[in-house]
C-alpha positions in Angstrom: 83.3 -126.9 79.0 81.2 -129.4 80.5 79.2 -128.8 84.0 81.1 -131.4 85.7 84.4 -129.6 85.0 83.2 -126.1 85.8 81.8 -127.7 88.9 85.2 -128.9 89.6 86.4 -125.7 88.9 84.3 -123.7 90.7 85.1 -126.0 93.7 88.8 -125.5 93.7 88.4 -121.6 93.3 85.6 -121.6 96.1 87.9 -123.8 98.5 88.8 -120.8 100.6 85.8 -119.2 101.3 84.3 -123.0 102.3 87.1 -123.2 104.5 86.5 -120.1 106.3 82.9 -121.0 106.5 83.4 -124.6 107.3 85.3 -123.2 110.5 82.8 -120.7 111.7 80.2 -123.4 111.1 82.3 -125.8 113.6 82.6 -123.3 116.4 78.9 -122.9 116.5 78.3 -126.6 116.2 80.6 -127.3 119.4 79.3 -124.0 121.6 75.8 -125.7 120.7 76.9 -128.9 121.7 78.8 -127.9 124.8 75.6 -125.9 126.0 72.9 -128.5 125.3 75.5 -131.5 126.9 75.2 -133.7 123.7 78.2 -134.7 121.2 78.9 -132.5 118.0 78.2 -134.9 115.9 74.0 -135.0 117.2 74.2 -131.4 116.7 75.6 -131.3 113.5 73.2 -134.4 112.0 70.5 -132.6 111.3 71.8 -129.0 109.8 73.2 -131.8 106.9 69.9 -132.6 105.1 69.7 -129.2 103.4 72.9 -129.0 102.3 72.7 -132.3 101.2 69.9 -132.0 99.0 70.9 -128.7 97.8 74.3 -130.8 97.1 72.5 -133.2 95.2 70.4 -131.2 93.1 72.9 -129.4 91.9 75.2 -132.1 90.8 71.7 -133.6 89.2 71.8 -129.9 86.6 75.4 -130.1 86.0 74.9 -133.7 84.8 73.6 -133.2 81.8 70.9 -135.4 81.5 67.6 -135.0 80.0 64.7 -134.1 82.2 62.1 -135.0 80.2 64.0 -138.9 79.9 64.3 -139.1 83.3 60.2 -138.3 84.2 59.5 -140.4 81.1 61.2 -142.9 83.1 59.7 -142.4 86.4 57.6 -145.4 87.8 55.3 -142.6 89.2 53.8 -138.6 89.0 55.0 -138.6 92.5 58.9 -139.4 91.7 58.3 -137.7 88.2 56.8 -134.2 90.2 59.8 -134.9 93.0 62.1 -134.8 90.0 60.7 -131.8 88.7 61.5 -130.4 91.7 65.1 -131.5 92.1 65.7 -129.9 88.8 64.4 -126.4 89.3 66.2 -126.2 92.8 69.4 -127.6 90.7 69.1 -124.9 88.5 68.3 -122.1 91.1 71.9 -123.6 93.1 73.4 -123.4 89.9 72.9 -119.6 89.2 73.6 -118.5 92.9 76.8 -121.0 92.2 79.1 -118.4 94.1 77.2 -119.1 97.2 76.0 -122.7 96.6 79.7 -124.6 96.7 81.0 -122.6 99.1 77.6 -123.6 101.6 77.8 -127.0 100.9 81.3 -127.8 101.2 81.7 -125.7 103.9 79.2 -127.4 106.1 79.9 -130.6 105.8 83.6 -130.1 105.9 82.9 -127.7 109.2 80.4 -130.9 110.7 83.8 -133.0 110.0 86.1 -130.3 111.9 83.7 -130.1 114.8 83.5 -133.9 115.1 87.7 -133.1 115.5 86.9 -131.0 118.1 89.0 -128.2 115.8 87.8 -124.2 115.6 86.1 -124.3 118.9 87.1 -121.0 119.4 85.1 -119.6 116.0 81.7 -118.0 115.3 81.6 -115.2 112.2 80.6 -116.7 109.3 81.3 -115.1 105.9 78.2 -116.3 104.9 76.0 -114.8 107.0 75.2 -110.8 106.5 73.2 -110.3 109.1 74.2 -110.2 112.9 77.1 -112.7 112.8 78.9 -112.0 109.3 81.3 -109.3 108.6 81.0 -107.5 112.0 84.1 -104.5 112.4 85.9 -105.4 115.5 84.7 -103.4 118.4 81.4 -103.2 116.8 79.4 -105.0 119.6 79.3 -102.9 123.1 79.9 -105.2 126.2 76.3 -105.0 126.9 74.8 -106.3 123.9 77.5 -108.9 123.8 76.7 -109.8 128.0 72.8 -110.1 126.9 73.2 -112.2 123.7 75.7 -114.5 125.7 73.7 -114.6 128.7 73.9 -114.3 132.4 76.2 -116.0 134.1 77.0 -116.6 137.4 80.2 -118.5 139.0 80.5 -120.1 142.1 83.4 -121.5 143.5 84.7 -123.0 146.7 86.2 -126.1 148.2 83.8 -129.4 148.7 81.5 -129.9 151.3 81.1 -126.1 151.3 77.7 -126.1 150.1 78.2 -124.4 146.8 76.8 -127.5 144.7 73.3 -126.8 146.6 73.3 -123.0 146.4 74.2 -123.3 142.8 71.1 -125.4 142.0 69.1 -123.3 144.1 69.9 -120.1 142.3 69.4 -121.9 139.0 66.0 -123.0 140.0 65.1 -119.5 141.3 66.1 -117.3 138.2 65.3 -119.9 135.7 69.1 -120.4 134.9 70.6 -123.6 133.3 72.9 -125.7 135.8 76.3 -127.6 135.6 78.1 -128.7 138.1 81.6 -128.9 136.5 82.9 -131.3 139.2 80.8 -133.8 137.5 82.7 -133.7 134.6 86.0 -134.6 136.3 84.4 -136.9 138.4 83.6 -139.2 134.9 86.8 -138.8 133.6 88.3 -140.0 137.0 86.1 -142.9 136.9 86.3 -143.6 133.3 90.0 -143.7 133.4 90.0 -145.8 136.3 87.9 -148.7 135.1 89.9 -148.9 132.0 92.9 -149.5 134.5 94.7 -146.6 133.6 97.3 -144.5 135.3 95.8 -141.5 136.9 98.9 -139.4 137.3 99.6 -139.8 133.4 98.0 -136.1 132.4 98.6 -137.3 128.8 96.2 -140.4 128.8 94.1 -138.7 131.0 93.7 -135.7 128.4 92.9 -138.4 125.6 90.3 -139.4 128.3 88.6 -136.2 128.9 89.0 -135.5 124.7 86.6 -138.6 124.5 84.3 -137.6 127.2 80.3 -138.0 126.7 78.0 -135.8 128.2 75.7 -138.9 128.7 77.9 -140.3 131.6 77.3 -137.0 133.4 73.6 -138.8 134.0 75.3 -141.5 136.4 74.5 -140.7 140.0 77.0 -142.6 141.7 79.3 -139.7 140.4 78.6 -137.9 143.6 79.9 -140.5 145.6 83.3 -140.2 148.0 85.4 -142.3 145.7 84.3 -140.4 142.5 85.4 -137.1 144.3 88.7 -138.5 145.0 89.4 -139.5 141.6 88.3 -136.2 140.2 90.9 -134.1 142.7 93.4 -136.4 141.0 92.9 -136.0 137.3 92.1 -132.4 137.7 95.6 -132.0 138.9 96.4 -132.5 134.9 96.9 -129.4 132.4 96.1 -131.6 129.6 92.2 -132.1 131.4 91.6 -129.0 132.3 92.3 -127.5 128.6 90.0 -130.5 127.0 87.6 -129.3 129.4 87.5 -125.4 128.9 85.6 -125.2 126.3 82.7 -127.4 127.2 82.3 -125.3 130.0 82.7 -122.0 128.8 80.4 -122.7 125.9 77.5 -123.9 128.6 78.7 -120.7 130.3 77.6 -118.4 126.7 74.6 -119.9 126.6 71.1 -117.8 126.0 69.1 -117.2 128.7 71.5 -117.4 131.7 73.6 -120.0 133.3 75.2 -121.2 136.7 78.4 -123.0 137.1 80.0 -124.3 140.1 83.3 -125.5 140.9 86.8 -124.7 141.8 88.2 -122.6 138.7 85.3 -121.0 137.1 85.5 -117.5 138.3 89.4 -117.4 138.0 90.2 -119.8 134.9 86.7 -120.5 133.0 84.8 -117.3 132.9 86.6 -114.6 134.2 84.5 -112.2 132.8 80.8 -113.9 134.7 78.7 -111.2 135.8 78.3 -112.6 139.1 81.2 -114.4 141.1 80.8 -116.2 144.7 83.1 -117.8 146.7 81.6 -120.2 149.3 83.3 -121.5 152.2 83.0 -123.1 155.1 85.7 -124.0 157.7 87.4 -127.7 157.6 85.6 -129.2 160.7 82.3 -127.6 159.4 82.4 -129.9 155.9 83.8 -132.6 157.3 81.2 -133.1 159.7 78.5 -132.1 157.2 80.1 -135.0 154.7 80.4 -137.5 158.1 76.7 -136.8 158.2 75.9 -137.0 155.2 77.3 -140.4 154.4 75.6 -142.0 158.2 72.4 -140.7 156.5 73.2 -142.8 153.4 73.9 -145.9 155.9 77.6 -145.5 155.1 79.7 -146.5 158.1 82.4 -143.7 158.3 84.8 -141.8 160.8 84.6 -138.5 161.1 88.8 -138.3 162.3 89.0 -139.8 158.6 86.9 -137.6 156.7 88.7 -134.2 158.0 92.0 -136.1 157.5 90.4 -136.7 153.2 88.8 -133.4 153.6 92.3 -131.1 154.7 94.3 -133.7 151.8 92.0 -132.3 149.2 92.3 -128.6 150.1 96.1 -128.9 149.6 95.8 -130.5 146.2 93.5 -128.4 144.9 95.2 -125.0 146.5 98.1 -126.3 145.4 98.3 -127.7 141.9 100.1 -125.4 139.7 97.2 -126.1 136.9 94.3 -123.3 138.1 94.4 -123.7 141.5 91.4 -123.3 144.2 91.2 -119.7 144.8 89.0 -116.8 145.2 88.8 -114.6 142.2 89.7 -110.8 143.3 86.3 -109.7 142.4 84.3 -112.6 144.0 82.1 -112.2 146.7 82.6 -114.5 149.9 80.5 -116.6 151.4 81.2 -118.1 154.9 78.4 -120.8 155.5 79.8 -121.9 158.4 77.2 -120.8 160.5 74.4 -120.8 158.0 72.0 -123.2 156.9 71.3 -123.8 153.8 68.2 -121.8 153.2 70.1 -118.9 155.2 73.4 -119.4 152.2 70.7 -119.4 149.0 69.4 -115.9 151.0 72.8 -114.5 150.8 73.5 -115.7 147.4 70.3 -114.3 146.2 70.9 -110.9 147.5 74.8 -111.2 146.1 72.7 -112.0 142.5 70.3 -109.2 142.6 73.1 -106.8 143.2 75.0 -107.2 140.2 74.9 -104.2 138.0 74.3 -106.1 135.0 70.5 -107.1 133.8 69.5 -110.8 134.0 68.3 -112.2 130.9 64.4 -112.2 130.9 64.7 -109.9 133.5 
């Protein structure tokens, strides 16, 4: 039997246990992607070469060919060493074959289902025998799963409430990452918009939101009025909010803590966060805060017309059948209608350093 054909046997009979691999392999890629805001396909660039060599060394020993030809050949010691090389890692692939095909089809077929966006939900790998691979369910107590996933905290609330600002704040303090989810809506409002396309479609909208770059999260004039209006209306869409999900809870998992603010995350996104807040402030309260907010930005505005916008947005986003704004039961409340800010990140602070769970690094 030649190597080519055992190769090609040995591929179709190690299919399934690349496959299985190939799916663990995506999950990871797209929780690593999700948590360090850059596309699956950046992530999974670089954990290629090895394969890849590995790929091609072996296929160099099933070949046939002559190694002492080939270093004959060699217009150098260098390529004639390199080759050398290329051989004896050939052969070693070759002897571990069992484990070889299965690695190297599996990755680049799981880099392929990540860039799909498929498996996101994945993470043992068959390949692995030490913390990941062939773990018996219920193996992993809650509190050795809570400090390899991290810390997180969830903050909630309607806008103008001051939750954006606390939630950097308390990032800042404990050494947390930060996201502010609304961002995310914001660009696929704004996205969808300049491409002319019907807001109240939740299909083309979801193709939107598929599509999205983290890059565009950079864009300041995201924060502005008209972004925010945009964003209440996409996030309206089922469709969004499932594309969405699973950026945020992987940014949610990730090592070393995290803090996420927005209008679902403690009831919808992570339901299970060691810390929940809910900020709010009365209607008058954020509208005058936004009315001042924009004057200080030399934006000529009326405050009768941003307490009209302000009250609109509430009843969208309390009442959109697609994870409405609400408290989660076990969230803490916080009124900052007669706080300032630095009096708000107090509270929060003290509402963090309650929790019963341990802070990572703490």
């Amino acid at each position: 039997m030649s190597g080519w054909l055992a190769g090609l046997l040995a591929l179709a009979f190690f299919s399934p246990l690349a496959f299985i691999y190939a799916r663990a392999f995506a999950g990871r890629v797209q929780a690593a992607a999700a948590a360090r805001g850059r596309s699956a396909v950046a992530v999974a660039a670089p954990k290629l070469i090895w394969p890849l060599v590995l790929g091609c060394a072996l296929a160099l020993r099933l070949g046939g060919g002559d190694l002492a030809e080939w270093q004959e050949a060699a217009a150098s010691r260098t390529l004639a060493a390199a080759l050398s090389a290329l051989w004896l890692l050939g052969s070693l692939a070759a002897i571990l074959f069992f484990v070889t095909i299965p690695f190297v089809l599996g990755r680049f077929l799981g880099a392929l289902l990540a860039a799909m966006g498929k498996f996101s939900g994945e993470r043992d790998d068959p390949l692995s025998f030490g913390s990941r691979g062939f773990k018996r369910e219920g193996s992993e107590t809650a509190g050795q799963e809570s400090a390899r996933m991290g810390f997180t905290v969830a903050i909630d609330g309607p806008a103008a409430a001051g939750k954006g600002t606390i939630a950097q704040r308390l990032a800042a303090h404990y050494g947390f990452a930060y996201l502010d989810t609304g961002l995310l809506y914001r660009a696929i409002g704004r996205l969808a918009a300049e491409r002319g396309l019907d807001l109240d479609d939740g299909e083309a909208m979801g193709a939107v939101a598929r599509a999205l770059d983290p890059a565009v999260l950079d864009d300041g004039s995201l924060r502005g009025r008209e972004a925010g209006e945009l964003a209440s209306r996409v996030a309206v869409h089922a469709p969004v909010r499932a594309a969405l999900t699973e950026f945020q809870r992987g940014f949610a998992r990730r090592p070393g803590g995290a803090v996420l603010d927005g209008r679902d995350i403690g009831t919808v996104i992570c339901p299970e966060a060691e810390v929940k807040i809910f900020v709010s402030a009365s209607p008058e309260v954020r509208a005058r805060r936004r009315t001042d907010e924009l004057l200080a930005k030399g934006r000529a505005v009326d405050y009768g017309t941003i307490l009209q916008e302000v009250r609109a947005r509430d009843e969208r986003d309390s009442g959109r059948a697609a994870a409405p704004l609400k408290a989660a039961p076990d969230a803490a409340l916080l009124d900052t209608s007669e706080l300032d800010i630095e009096e708000a990140f107090r509270a929060a602070c003290r509402i963090v350093d309650a929790s019963p769970h341990p802070r990572s690094g703490a």
